[in-house]
gemmi code that builds the backbone of each chain (N, CA, C; Angstrom):
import gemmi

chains = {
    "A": [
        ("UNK", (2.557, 34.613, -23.624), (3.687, 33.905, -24.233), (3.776, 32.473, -23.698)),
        ("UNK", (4.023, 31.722, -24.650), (3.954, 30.201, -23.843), (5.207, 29.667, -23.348)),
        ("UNK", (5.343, 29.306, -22.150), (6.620, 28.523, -21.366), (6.918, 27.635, -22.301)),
        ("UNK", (8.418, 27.559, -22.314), (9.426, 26.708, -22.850), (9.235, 25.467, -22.196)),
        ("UNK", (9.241, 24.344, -22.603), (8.749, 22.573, -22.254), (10.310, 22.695, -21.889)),
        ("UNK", (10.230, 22.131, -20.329), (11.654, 21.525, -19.968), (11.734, 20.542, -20.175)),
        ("UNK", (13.075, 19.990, -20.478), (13.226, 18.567, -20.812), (13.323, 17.580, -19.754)),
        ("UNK", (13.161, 16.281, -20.026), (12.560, 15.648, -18.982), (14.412, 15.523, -17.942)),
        ("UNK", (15.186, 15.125, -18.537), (16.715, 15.167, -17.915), (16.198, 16.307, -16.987)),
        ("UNK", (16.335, 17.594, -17.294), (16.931, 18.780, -16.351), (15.239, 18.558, -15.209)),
        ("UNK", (14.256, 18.060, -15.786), (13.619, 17.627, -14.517), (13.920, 16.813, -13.679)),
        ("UNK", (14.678, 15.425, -13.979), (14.679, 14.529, -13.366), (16.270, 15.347, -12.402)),
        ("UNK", (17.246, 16.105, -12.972), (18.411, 16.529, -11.912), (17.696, 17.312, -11.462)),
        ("UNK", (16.448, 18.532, -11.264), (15.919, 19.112, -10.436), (15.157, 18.493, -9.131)),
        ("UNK", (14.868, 17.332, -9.358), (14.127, 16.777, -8.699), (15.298, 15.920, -7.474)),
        ("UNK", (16.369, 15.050, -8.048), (17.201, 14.834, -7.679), (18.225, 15.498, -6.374)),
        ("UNK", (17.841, 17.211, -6.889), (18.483, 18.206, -5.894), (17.525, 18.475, -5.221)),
        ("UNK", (16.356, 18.188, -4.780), (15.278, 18.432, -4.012), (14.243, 19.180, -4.947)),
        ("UNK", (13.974, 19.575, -5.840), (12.854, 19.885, -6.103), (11.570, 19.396, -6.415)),
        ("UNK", (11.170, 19.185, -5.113), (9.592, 17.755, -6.011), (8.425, 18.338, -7.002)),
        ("UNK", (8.598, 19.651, -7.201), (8.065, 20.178, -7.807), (7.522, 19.056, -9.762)),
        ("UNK", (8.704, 19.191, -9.850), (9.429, 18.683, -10.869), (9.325, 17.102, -11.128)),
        ("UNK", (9.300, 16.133, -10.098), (8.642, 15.138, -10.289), (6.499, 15.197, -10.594)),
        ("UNK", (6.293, 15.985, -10.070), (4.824, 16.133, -10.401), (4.430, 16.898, -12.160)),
        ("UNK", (5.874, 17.097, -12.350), (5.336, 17.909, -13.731), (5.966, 16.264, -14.534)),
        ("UNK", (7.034, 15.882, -14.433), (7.127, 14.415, -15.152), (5.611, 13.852, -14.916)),
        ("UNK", (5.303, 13.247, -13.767), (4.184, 12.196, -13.241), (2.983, 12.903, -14.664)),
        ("UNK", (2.955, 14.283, -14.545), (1.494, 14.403, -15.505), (2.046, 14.999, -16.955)),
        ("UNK", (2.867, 14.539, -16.861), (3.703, 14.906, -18.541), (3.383, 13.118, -19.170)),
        ("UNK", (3.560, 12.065, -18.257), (4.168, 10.784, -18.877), (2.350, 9.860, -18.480)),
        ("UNK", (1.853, 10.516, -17.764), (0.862, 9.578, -16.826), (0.100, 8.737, -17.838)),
        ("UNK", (-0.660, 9.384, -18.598), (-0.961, 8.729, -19.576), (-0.647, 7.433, -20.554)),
        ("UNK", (0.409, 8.158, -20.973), (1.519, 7.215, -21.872), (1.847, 5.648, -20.556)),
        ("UNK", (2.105, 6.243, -19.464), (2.323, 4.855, -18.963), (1.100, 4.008, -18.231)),
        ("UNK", (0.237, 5.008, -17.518), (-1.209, 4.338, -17.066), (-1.752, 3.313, -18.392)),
        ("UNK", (-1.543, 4.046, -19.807), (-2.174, 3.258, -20.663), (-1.750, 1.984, -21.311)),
        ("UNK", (-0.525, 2.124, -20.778), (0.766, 0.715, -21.312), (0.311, -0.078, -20.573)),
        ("UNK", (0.075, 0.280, -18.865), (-0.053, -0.387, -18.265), (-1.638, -1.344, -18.399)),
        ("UNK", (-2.415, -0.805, -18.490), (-3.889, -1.383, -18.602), (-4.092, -1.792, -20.096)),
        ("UNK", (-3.528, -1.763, -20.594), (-3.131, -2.678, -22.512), (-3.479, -4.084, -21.723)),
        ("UNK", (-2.172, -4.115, -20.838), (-1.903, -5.321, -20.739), (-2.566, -5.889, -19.274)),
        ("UNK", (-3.093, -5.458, -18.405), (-3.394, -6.057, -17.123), (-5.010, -5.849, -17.605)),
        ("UNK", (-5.553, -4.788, -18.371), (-7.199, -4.860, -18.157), (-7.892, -4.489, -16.955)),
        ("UNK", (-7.743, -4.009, -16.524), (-7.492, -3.326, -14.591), (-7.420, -2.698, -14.085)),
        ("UNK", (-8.617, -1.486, -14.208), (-8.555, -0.452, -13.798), (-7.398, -0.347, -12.103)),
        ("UNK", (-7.793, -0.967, -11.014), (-7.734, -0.661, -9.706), (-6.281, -1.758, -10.231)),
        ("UNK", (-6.018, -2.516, -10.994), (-4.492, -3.549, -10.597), (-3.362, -2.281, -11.205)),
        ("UNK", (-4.583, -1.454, -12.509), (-3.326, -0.263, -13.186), (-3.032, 0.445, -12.409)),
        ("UNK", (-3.563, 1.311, -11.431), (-3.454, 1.942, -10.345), (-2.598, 1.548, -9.347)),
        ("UNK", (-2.300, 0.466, -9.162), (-1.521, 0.195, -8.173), (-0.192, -0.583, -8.988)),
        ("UNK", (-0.186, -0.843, -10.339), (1.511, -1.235, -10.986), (2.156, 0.251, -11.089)),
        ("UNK", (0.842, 1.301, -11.945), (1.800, 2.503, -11.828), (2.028, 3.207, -10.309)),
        ("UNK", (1.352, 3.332, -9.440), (1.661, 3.662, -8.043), (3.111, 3.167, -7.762)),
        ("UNK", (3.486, 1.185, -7.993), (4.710, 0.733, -7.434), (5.680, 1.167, -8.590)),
        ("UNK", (5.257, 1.541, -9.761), (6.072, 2.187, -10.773), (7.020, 3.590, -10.472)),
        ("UNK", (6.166, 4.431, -10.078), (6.640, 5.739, -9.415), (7.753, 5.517, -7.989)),
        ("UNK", (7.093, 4.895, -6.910), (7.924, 4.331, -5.904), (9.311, 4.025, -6.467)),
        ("UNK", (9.280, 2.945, -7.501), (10.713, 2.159, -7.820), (11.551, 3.691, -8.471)),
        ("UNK", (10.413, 4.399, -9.315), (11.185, 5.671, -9.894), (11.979, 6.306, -9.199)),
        ("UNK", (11.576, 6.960, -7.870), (11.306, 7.640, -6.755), (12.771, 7.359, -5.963)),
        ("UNK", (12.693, 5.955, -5.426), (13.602, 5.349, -4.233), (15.245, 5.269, -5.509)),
        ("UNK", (14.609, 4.716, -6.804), (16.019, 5.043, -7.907), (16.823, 5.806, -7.585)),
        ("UNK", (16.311, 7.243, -7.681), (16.450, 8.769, -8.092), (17.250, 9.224, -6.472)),
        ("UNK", (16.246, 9.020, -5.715), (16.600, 9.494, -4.781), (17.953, 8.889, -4.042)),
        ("UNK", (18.249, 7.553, -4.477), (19.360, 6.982, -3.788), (20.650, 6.965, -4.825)),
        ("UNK", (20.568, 7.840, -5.923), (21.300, 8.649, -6.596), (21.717, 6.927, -7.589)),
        ("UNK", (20.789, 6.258, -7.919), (21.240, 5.156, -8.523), (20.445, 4.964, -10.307)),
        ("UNK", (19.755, 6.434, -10.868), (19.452, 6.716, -11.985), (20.460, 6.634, -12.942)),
        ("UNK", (20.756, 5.914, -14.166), (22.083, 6.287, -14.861), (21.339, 6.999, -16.088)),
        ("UNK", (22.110, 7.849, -16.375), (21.041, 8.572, -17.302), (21.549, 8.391, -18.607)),
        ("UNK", (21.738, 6.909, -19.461), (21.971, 6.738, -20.059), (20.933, 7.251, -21.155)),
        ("UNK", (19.789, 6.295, -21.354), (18.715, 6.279, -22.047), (17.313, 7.335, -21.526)),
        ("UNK", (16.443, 7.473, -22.627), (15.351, 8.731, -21.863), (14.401, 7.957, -20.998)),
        ("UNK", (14.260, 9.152, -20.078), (13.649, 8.985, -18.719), (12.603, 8.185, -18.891)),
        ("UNK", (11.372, 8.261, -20.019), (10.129, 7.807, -19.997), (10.751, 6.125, -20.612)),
        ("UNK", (11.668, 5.949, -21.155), (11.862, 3.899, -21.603), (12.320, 3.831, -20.694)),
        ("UNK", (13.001, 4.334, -19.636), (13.063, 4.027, -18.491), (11.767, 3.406, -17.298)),
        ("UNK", (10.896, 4.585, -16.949), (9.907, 3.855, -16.330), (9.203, 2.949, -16.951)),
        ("UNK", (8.982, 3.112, -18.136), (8.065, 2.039, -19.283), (8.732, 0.604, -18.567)),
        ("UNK", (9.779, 0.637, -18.918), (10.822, -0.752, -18.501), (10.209, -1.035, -16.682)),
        ("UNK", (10.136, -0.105, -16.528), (10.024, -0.174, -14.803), (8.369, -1.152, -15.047)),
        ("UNK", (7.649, -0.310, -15.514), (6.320, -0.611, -15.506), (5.865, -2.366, -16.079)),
        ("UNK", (6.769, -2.152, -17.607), (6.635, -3.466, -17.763), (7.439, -4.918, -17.016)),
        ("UNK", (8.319, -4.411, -16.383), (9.187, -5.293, -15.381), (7.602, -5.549, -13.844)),
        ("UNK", (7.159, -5.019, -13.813), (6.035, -4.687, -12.758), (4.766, -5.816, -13.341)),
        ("UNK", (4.377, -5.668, -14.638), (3.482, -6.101, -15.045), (3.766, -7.460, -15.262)),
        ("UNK", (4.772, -8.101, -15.946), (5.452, -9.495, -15.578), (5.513, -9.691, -14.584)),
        ("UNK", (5.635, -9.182, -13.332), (6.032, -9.597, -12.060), (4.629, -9.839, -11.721)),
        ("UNK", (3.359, -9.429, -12.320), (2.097, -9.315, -11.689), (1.420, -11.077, -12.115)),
        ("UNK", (1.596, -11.249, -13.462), (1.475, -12.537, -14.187), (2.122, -13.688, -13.807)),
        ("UNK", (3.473, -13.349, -13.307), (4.081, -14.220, -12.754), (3.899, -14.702, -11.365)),
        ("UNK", (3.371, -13.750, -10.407), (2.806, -14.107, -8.772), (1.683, -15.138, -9.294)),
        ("UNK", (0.849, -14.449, -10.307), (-0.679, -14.861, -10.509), (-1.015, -16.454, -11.496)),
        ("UNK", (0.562, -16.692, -11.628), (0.500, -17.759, -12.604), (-0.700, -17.895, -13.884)),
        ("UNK", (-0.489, -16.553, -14.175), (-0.876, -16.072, -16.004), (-0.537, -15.774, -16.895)),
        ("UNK", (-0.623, -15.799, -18.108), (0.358, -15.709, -19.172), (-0.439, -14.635, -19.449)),
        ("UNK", (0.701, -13.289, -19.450), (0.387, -11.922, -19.874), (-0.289, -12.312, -21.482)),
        ("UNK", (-1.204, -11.203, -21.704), (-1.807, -11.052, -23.345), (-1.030, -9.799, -23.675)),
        ("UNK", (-0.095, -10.060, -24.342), (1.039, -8.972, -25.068), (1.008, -8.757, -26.675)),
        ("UNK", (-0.233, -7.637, -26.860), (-0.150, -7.306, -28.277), (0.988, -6.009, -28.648)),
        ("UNK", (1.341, -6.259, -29.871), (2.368, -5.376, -30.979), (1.392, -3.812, -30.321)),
        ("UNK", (2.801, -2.704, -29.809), (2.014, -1.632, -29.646), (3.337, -0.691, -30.378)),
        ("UNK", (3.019, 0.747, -30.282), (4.395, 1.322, -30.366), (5.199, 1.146, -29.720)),
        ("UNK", (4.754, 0.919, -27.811), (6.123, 1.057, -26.767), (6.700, -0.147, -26.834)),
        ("UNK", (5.799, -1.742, -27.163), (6.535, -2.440, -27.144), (6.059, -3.680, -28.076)),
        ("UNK", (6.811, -4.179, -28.435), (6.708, -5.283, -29.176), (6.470, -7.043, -28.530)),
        ("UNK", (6.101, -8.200, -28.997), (6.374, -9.486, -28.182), (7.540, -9.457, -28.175)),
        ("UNK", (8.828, -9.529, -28.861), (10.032, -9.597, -29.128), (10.407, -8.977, -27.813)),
        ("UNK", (10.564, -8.309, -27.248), (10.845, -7.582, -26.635), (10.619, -8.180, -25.341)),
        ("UNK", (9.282, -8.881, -25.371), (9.130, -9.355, -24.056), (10.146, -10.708, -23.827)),
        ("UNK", (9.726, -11.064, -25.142), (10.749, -12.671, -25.047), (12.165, -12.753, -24.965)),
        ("UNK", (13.104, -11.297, -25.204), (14.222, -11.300, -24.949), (14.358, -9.885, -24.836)),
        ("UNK", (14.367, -9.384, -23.429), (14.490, -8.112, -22.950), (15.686, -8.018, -21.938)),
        ("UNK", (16.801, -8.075, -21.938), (17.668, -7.746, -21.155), (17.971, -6.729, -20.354)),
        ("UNK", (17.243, -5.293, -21.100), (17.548, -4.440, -20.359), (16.626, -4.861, -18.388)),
        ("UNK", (15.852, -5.181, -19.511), (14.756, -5.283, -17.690), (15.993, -6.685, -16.990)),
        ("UNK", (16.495, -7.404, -17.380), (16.861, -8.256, -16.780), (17.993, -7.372, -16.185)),
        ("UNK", (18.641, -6.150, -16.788), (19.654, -5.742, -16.345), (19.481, -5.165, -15.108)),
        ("UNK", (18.104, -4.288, -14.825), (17.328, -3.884, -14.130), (17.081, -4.411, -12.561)),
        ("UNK", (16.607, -5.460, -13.188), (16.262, -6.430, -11.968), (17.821, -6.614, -11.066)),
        ("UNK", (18.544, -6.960, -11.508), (19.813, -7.512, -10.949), (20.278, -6.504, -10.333)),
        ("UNK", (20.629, -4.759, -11.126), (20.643, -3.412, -9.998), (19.928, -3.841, -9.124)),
        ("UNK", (18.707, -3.963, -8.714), (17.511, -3.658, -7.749), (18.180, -4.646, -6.495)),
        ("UNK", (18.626, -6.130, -7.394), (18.870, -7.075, -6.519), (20.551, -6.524, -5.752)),
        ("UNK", (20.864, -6.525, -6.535), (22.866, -5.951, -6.194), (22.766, -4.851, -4.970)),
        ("UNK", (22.066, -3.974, -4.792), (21.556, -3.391, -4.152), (21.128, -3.591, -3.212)),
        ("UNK", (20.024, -4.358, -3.031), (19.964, -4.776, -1.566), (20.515, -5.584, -1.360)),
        ("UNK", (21.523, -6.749, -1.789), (22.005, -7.471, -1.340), (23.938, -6.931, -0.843)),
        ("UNK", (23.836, -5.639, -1.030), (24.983, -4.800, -0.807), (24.396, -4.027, 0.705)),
        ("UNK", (23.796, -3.434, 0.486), (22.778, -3.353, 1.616), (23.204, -4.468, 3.155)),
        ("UNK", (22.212, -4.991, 3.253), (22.573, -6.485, 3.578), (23.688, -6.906, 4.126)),
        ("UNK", (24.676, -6.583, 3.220), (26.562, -6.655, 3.596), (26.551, -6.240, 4.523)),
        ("UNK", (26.316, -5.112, 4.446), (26.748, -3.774, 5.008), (26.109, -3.964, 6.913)),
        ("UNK", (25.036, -4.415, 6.748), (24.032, -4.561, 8.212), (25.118, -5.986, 9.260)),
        ("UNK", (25.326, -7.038, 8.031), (26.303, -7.783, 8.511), (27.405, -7.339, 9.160)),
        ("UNK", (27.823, -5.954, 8.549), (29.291, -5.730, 8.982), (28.957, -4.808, 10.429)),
        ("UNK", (28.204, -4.990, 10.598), (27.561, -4.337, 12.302), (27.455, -5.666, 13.605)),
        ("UNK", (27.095, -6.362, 12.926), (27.383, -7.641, 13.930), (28.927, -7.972, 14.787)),
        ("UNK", (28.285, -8.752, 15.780), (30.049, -9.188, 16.312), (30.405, -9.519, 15.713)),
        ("UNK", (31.371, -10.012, 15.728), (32.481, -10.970, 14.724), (32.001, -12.564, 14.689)),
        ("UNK", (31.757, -13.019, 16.188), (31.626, -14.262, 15.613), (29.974, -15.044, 15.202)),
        ("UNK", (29.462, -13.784, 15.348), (27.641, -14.067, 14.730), (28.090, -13.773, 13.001)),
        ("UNK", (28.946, -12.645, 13.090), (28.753, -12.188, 11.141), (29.455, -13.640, 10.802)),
        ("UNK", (30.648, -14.022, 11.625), (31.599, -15.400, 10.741), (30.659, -16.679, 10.319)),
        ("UNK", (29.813, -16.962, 11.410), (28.685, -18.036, 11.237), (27.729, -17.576, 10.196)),
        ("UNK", (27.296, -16.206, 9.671), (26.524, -15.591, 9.103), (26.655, -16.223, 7.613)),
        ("UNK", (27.938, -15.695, 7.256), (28.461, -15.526, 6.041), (29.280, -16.889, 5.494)),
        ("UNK", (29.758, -17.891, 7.050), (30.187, -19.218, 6.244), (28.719, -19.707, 5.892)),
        ("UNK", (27.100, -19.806, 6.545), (26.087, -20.833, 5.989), (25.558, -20.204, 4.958)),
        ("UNK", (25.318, -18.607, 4.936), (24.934, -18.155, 3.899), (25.623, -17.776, 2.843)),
        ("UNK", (26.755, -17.303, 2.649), (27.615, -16.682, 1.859), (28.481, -18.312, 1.111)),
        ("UNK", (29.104, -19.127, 2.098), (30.094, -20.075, 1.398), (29.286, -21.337, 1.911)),
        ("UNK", (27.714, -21.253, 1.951), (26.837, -22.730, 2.133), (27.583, -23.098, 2.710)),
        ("UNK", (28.399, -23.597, 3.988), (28.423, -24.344, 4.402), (27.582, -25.130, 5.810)),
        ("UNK", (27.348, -26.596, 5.941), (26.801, -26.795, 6.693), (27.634, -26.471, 8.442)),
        ("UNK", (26.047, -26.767, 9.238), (26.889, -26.022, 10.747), (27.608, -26.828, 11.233)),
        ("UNK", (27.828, -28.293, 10.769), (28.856, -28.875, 11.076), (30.089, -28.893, 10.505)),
        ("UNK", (30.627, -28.082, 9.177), (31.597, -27.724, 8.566), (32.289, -26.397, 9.148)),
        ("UNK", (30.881, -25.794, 9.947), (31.127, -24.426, 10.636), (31.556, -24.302, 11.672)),
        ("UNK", (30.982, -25.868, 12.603), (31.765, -25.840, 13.821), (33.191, -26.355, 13.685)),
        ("UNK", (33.536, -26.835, 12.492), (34.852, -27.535, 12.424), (35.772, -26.329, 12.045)),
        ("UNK", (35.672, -25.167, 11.415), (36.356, -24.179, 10.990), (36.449, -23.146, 11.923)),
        ("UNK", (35.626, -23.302, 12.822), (35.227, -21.921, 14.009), (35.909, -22.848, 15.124)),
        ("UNK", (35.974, -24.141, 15.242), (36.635, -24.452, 16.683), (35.472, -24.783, 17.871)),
        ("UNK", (34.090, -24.674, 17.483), (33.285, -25.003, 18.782), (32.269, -25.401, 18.481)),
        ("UNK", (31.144, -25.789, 19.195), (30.527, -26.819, 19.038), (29.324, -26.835, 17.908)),
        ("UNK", (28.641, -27.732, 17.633), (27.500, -27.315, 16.472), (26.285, -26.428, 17.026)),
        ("UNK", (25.941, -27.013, 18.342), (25.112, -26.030, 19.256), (25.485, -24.337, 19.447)),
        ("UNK", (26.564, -23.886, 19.496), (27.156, -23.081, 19.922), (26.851, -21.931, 18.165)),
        ("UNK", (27.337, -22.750, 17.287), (27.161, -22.447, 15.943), (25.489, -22.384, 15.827)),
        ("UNK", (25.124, -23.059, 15.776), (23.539, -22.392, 15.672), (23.029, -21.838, 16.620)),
        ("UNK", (23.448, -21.413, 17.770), (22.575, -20.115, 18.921), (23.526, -18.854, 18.298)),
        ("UNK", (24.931, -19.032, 17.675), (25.465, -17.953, 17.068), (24.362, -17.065, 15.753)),
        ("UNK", (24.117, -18.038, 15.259), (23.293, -18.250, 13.413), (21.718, -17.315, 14.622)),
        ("UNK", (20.870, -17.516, 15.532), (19.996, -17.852, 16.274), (20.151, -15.802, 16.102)),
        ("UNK", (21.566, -15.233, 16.878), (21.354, -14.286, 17.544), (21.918, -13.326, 16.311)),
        ("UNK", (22.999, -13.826, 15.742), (22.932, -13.173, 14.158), (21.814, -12.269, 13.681)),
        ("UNK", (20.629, -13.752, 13.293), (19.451, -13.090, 12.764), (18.802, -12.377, 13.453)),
        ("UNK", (18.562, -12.579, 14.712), (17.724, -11.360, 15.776), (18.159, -10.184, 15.538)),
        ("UNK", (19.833, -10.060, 15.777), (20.571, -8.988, 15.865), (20.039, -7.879, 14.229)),
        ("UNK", (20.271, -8.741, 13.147), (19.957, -8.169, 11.801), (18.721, -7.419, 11.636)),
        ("UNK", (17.657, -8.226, 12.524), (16.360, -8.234, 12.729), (16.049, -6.676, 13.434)),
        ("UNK", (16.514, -6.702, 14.330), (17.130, -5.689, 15.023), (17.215, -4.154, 14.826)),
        ("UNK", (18.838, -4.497, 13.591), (19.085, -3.167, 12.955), (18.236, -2.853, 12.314)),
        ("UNK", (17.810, -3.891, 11.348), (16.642, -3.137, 10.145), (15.505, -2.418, 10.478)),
        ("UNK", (15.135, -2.816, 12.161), (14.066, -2.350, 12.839), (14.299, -0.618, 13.173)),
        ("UNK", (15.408, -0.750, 13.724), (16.255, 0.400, 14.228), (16.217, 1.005, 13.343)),
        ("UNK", (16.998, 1.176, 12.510), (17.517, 2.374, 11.574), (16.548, 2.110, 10.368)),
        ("UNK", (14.885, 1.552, 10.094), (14.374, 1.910, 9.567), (14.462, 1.249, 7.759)),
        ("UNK", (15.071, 0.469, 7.597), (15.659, 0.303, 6.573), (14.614, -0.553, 5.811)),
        ("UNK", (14.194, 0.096, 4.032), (13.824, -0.762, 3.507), (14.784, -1.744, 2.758)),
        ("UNK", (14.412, -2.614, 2.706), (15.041, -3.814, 2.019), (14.333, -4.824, 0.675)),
        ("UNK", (13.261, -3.909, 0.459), (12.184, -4.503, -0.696), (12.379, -3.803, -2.129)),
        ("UNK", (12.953, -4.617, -2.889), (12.555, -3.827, -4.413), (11.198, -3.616, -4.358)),
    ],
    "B": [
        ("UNK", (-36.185, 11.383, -30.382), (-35.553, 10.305, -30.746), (-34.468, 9.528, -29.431)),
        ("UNK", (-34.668, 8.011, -30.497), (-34.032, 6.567, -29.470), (-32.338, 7.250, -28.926)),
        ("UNK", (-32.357, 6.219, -27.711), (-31.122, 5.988, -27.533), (-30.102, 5.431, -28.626)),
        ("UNK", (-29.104, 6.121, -28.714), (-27.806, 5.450, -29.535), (-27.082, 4.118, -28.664)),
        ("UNK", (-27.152, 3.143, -29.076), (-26.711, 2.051, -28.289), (-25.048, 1.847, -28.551)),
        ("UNK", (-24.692, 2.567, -29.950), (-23.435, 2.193, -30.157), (-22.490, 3.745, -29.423)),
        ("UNK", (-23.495, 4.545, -29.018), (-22.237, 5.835, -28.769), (-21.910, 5.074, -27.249)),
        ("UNK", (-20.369, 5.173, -27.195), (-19.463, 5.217, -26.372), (-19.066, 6.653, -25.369)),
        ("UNK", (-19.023, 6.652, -24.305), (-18.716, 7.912, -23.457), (-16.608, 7.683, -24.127)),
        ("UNK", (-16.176, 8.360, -24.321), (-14.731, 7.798, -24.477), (-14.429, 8.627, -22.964)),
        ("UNK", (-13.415, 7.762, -22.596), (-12.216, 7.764, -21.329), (-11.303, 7.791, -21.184)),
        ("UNK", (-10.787, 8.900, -20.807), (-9.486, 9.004, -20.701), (-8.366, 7.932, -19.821)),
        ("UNK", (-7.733, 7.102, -20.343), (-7.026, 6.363, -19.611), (-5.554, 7.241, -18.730)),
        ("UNK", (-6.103, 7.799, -17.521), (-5.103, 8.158, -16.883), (-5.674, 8.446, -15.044)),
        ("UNK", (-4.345, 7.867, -14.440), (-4.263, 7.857, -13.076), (-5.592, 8.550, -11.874)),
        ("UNK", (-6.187, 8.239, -11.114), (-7.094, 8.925, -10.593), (-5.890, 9.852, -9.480)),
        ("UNK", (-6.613, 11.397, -9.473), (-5.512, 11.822, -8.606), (-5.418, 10.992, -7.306)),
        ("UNK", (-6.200, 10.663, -6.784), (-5.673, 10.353, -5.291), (-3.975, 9.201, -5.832)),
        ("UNK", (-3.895, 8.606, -6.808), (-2.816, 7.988, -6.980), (-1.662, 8.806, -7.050)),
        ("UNK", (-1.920, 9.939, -7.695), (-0.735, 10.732, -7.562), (-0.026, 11.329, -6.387)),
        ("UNK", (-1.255, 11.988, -5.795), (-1.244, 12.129, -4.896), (-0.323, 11.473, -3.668)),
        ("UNK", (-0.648, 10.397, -3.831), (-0.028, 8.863, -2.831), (1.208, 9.198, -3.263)),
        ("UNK", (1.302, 9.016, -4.633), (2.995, 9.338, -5.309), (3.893, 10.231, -4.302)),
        ("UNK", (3.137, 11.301, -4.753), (3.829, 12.613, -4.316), (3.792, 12.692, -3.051)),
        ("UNK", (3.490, 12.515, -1.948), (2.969, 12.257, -0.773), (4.446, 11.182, -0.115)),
        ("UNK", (4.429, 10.335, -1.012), (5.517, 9.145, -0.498), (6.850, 9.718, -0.812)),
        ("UNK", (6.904, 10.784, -1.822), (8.469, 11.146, -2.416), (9.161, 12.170, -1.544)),
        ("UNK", (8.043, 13.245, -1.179), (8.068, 13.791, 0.292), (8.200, 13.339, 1.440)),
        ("UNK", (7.488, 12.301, 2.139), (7.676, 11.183, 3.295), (9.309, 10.732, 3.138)),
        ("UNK", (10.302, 10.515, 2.159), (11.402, 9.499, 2.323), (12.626, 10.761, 2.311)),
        ("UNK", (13.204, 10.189, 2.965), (14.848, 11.166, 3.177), (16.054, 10.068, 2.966)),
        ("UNK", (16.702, 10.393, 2.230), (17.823, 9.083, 2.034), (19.234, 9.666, 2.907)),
        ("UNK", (19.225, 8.911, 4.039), (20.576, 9.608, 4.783), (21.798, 8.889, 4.191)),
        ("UNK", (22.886, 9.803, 3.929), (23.788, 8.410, 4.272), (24.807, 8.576, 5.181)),
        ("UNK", (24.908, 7.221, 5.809), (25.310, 6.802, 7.226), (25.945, 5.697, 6.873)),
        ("UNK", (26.783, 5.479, 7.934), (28.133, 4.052, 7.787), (27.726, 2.996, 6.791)),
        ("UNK", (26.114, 2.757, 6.943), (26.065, 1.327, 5.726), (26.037, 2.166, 4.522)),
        ("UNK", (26.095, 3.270, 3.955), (25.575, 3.716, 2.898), (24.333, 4.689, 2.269)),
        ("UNK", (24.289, 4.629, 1.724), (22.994, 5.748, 1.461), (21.500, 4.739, 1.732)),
        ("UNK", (20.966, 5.129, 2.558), (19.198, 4.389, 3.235), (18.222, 5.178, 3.065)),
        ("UNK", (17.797, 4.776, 2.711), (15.895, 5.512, 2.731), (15.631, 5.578, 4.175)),
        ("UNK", (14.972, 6.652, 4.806), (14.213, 6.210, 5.987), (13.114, 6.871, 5.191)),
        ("UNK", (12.041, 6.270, 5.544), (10.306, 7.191, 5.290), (10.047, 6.959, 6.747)),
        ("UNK", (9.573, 8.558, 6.827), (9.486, 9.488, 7.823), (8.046, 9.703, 8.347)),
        ("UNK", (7.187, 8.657, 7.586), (5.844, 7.931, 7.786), (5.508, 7.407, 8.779)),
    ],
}
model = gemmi.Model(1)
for chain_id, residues in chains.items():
    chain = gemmi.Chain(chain_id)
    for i, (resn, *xyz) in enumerate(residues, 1):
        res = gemmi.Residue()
        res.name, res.seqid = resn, gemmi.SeqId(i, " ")
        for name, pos in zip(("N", "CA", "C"), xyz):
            atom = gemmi.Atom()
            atom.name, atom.element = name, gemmi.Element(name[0])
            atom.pos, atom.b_iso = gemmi.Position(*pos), 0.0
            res.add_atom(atom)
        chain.add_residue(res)
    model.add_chain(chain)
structure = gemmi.Structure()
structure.add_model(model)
structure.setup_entities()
């Protein structure tokens, strides 16, 4: 008798609750469909291999940090992932992707794609929430210097005028800030890379 | 009889396992705790 095809949703919440089982039946349910999107456009055997590799990762660290919205289906989801990956590859390399009319995607699509832009900005909001958060572990007066040069630009002489002490004093603050940040991320392990 | 110059081997365009592998390998490696900043990845790598 042949097994009932689970749908990709009740894989992706199985997987979600720990079952990795279930990510390996997505990975060779979709592999194809996206390995081949991917090498359309890069031509690359060993570059396809490694967009879908960072494809899965971005899937992966999504899912797992419970930040999947399961609006739309799972597979235009990574597609988006993949092609957000493959622009990013053209763009390090200063090349203009060759983007022919396929089913998954159109030029149109590339030239005004918001969802990926929506994408990107999660990824960014994210670690830059992140980030906050490592700040709010600092003393008080390393995070205050932190967040007036980075957060409200101001210069360290606007900083020593609002903090009360000297400009020297303000940049060995800024000095031990970053060590300190340097620090935690070391400590507790933390990635911080889309 | 000659070689066929025009037959093509066709290829399947899909992932060599060791990529998956890596996949699956890395999804296992990461534990997302969450702790005072929030929910973190540590990989356990």
């Amino acid at each position: 008798m042949k097994k009932p095809i689970i749908a990709d949703s009740t894989l992706v919440s199985r997987y979600i609750s720990g079952h990795e089982k279930s990510l390996e039946i997505l990975i060779n349910r979709h592999k194809q469909r996206i390995y081949s999107f991917i090498y359309s456009k890069v031509y690359d055997r060993d570059l396809t291999e490694d967009i879908f590799q960072d494809t899965f990762i971005k899937v992966i660290r999504t899912l797992k940090l419970g930040n999947y919205n399961e609006e739309g289906k799972f597979i235009s989801w990574v597609m988006r992932i993949a092609h957000n990956l493959v622009i990013d590859h053209f763009r390090k390399n200063s090349r203009i992707p060759k983007f022919e009319n396929s089913h998954d995607f159109d030029i149109f699509s590339v030239l005004k794609n918001t969802d990926i832009d929506i994408e990107s900005k999660m990824i960014k909001d994210q670690i830059l929430g992140e980030v906050k958060k490592i700040i709010e572990l600092l003393p008080d007066d390393q995070k205050e210097v932190l967040i007036y040069r980075y957060y409200n630009d101001l210069s360290f002489k606007e900083i020593s005028e609002k903090t009360g002490v000297s400009i020297n004093t303000s940049l060995g603050r800024m000095r031990y800030a970053l060590i300190n940040l340097r620090n935690i991320i070391k400590k507790k392990n933390i990635i911080l890379t889309s | 009889m000659g070689k066929n110059y025009f037959f093509q081997e066709k290829t399947t365009l899909e992932p060599k396992r060791k990529t998956i592998n890596f996949i699956l390998n890395y999804s296992k490696s990461i534990k997302v705790q969450k702790t005072a900043l929030g929910k973190l990845i540590f990989d356990l790598n």
